[in-house]
N, CA and C atoms as an extended XYZ file, in Angstrom:
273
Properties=species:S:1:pos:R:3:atomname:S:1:resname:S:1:resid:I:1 pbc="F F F"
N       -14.791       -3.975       -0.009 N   UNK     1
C       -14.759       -2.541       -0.162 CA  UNK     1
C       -13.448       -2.166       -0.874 C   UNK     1
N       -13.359       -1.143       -2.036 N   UNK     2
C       -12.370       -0.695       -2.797 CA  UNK     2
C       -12.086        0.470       -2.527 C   UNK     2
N       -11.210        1.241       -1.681 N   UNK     3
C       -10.814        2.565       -1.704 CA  UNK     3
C        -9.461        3.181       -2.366 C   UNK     3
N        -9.564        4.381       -3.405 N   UNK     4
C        -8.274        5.164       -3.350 CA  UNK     4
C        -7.098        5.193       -2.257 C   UNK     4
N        -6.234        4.755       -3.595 N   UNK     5
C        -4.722        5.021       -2.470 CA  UNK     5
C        -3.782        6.249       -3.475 C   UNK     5
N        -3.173        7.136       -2.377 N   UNK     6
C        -2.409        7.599       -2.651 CA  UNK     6
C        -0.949        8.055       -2.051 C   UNK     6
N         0.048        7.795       -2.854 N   UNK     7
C         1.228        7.497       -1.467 CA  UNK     7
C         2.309        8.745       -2.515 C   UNK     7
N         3.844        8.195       -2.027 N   UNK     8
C         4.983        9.344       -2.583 CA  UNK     8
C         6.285        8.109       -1.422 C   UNK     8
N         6.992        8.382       -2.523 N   UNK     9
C         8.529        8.131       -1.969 CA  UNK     9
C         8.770        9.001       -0.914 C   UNK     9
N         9.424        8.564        0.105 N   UNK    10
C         9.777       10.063        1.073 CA  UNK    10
C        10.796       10.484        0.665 C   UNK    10
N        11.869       10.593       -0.281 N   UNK    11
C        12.475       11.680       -0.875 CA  UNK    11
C        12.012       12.531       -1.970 C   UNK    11
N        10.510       12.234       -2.475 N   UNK    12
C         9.849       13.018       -3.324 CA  UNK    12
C        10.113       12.269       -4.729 C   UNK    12
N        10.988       11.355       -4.943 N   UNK    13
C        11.173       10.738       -6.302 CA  UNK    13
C        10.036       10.321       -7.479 C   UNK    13
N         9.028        9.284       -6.991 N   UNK    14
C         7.998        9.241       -7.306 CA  UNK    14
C         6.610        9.232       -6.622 C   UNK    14
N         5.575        9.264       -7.138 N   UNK    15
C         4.861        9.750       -6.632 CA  UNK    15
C         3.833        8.082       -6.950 C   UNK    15
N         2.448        7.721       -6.554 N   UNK    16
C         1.633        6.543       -6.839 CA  UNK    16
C         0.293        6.719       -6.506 C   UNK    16
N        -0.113        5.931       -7.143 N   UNK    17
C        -2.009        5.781       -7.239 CA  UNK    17
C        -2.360        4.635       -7.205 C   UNK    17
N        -3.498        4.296       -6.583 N   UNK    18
C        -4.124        2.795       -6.764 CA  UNK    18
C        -4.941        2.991       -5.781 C   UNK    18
N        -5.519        1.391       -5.737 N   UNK    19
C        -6.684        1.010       -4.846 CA  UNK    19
C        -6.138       -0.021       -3.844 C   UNK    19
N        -7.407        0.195       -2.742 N   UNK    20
C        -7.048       -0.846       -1.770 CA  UNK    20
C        -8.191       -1.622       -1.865 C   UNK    20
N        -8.268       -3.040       -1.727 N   UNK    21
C        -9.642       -3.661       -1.635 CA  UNK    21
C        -9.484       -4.531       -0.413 C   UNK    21
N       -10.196       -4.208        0.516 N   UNK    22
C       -10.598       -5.335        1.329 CA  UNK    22
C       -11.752       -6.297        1.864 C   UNK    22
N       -11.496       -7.421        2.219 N   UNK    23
C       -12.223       -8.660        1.988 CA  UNK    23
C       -12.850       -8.671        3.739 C   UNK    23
N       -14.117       -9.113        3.771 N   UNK    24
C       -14.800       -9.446        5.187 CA  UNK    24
C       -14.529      -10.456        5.857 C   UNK    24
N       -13.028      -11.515        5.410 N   UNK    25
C       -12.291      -12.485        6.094 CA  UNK    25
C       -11.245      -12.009        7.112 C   UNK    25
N       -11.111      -10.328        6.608 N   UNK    26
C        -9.623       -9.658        7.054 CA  UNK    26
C        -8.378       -9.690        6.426 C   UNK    26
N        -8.322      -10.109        4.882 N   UNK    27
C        -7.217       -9.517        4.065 CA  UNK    27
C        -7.887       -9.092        3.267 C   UNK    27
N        -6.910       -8.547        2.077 N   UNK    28
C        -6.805       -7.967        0.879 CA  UNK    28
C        -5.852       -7.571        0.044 C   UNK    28
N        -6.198       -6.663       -0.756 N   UNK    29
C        -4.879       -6.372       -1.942 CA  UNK    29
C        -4.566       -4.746       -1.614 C   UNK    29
N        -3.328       -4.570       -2.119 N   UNK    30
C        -3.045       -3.282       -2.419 CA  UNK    30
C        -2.129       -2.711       -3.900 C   UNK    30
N        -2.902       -2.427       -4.646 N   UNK    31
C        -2.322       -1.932       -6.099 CA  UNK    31
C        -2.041       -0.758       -6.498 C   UNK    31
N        -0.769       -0.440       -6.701 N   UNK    32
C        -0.188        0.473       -6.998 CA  UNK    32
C         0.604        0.714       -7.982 C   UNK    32
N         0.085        2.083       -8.761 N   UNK    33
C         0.780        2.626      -10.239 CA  UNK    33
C         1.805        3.517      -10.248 C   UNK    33
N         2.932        3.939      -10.216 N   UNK    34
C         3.952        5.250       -9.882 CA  UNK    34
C         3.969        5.841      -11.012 C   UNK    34
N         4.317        7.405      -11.117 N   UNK    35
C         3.917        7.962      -11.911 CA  UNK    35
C         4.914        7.615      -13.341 C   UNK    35
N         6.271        6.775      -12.679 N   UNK    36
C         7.210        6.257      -13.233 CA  UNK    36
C         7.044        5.473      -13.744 C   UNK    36
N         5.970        4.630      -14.150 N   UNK    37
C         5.590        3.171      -14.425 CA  UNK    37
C         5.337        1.834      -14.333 C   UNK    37
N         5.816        2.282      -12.473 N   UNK    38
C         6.210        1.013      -11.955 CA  UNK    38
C         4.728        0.482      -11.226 C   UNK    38
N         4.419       -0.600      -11.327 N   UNK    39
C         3.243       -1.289      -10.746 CA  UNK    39
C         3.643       -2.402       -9.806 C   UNK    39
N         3.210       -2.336       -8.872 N   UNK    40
C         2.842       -3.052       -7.200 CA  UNK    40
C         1.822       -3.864       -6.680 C   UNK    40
N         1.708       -4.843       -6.598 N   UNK    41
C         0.677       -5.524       -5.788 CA  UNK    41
C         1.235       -5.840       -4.671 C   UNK    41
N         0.350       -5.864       -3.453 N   UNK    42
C         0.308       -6.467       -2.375 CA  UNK    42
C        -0.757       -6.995       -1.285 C   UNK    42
N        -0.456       -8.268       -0.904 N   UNK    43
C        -1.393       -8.604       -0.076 CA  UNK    43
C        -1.400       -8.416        1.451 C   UNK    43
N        -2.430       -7.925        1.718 N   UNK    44
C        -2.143       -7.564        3.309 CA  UNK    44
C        -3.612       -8.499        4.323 C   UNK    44
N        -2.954       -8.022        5.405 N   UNK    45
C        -3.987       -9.076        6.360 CA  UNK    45
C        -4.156       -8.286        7.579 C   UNK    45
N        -5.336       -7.781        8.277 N   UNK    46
C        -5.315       -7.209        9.600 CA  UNK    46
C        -4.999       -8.239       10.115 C   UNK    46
N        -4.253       -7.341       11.399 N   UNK    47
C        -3.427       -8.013       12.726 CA  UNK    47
C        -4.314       -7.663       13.839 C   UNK    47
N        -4.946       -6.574       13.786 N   UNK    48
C        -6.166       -6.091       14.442 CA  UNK    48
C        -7.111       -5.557       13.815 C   UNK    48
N        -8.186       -4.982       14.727 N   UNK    49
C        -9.397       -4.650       14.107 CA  UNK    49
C        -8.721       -3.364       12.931 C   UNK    49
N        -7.825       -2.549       13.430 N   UNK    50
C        -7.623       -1.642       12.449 CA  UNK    50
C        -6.127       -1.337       11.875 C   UNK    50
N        -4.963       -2.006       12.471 N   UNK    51
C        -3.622       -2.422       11.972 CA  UNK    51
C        -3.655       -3.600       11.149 C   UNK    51
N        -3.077       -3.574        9.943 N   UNK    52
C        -2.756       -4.052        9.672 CA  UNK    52
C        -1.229       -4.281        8.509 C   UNK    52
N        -0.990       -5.239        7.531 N   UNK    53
C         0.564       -5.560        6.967 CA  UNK    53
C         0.661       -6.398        5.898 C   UNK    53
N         1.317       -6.067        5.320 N   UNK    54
C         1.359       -6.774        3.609 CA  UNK    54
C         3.032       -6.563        3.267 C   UNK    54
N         3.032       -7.359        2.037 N   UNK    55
C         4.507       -7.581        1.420 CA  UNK    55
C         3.984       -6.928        0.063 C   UNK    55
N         4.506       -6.056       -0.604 N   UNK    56
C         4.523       -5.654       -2.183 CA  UNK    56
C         5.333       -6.407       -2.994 C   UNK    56
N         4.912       -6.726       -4.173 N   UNK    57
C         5.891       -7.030       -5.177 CA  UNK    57
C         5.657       -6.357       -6.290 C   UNK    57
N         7.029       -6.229       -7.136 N   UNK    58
C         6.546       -5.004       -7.979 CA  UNK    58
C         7.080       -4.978       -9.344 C   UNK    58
N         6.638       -4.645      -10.639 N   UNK    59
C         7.227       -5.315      -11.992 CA  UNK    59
C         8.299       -4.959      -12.410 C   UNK    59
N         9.776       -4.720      -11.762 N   UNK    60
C        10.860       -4.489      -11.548 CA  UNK    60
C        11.689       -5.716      -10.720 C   UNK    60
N        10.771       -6.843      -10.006 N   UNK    61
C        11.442       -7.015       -9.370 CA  UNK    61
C        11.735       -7.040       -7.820 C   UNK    61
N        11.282       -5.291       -7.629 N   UNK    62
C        11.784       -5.386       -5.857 CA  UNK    62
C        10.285       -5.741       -5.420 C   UNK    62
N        10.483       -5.898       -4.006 N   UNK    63
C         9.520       -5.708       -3.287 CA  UNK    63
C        10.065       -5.453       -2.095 C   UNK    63
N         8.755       -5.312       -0.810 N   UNK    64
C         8.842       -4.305        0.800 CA  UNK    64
C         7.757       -4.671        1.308 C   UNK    64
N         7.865       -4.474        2.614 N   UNK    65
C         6.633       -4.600        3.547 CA  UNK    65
C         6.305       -3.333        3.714 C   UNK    65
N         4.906       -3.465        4.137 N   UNK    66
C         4.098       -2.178        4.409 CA  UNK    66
C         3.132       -2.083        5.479 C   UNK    66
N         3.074       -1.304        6.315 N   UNK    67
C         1.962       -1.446        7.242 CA  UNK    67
C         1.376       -0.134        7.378 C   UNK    67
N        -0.289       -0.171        7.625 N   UNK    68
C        -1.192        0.711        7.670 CA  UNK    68
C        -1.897        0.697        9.165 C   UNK    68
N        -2.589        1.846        9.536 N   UNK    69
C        -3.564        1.625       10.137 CA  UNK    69
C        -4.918        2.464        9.749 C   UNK    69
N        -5.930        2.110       10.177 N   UNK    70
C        -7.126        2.341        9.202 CA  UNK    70
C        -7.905        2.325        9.790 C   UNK    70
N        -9.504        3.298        9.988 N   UNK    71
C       -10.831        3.558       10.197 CA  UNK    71
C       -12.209        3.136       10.118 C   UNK    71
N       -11.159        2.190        8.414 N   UNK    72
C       -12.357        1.396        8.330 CA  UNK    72
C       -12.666        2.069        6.771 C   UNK    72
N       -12.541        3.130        7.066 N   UNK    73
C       -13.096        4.096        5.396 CA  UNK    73
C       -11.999        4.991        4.464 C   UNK    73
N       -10.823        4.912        5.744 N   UNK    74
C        -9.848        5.664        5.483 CA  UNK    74
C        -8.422        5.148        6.159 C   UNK    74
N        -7.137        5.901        5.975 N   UNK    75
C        -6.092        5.196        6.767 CA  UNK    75
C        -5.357        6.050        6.262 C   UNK    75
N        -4.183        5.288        6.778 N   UNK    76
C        -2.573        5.521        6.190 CA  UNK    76
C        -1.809        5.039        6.774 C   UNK    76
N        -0.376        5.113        5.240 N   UNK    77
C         0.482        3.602        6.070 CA  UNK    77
C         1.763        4.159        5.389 C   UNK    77
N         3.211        3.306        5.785 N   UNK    78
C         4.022        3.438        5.371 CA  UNK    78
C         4.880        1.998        4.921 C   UNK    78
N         6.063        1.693        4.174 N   UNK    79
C         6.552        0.650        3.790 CA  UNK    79
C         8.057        0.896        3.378 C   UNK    79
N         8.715       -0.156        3.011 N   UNK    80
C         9.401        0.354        1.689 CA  UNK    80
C         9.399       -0.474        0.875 C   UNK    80
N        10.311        0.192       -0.174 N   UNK    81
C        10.449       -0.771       -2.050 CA  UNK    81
C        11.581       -0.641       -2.301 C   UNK    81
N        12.503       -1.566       -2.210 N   UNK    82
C        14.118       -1.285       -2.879 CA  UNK    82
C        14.879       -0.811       -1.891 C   UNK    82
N        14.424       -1.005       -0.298 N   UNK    83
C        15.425        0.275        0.404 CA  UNK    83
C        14.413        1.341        0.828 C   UNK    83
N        13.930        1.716       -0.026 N   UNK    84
C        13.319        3.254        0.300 CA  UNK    84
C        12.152        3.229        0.456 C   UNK    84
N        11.816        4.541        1.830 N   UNK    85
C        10.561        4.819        2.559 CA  UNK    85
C         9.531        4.611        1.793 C   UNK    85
N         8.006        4.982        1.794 N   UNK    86
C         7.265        5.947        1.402 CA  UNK    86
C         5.970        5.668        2.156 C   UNK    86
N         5.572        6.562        1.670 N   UNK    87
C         3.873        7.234        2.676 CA  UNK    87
C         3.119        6.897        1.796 C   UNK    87
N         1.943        6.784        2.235 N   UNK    88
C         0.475        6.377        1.277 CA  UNK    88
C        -0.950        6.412        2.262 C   UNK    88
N        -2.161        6.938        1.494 N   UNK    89
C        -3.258        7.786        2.545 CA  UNK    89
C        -3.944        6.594        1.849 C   UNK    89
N        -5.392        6.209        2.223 N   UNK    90
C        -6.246        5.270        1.149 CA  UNK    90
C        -7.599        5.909        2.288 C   UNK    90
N        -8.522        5.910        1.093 N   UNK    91
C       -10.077        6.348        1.394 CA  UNK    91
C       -10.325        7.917        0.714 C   UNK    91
């Protein structure tokens, strides 16, 4: 299953788009575009039926951990990149 993601720095800096796809083993990816240019992948893995956690890496260089929890159709999660927060909704 592939759902919309949409997240934001928590100081408002940039803002991001992408998809989440997940797999019926219990991981997946998470890809992300900032409106800045910067692009993100990450792989994540439920820890439970609906928590789960991934590491980003990103074409700059940095990367962050991130963790969500999720519905199944929908969610939201937080992480960081470089140091800094941010929020992100997917479904």
């Amino acid at each position: 299953m592939t759902l919309p993601v949409h997240g934001t720095m928590a100081n408002g800096s940039e803002t991001f788009q992408g998809t989440a796809t997940g797999y019926a083993d219990g991981g997946g990816t998470l890809q992300i575009r900032s409106n800045k240019g910067l692009t993100c992948t990450g792989n994540f893995v439920y820890e439970t039926y609906r928590k789960g956690s991934g590491v980003f890496t990103c074409s700059n260089g940095q990367s962050g951990p991130f963790e969500f929890l999720s519905t199944g159709s929908r969610g939201t999660g937080t992480g960081t990149l470089g140091g800094k927060a941010f929020t992100f909704t997917f479904g």
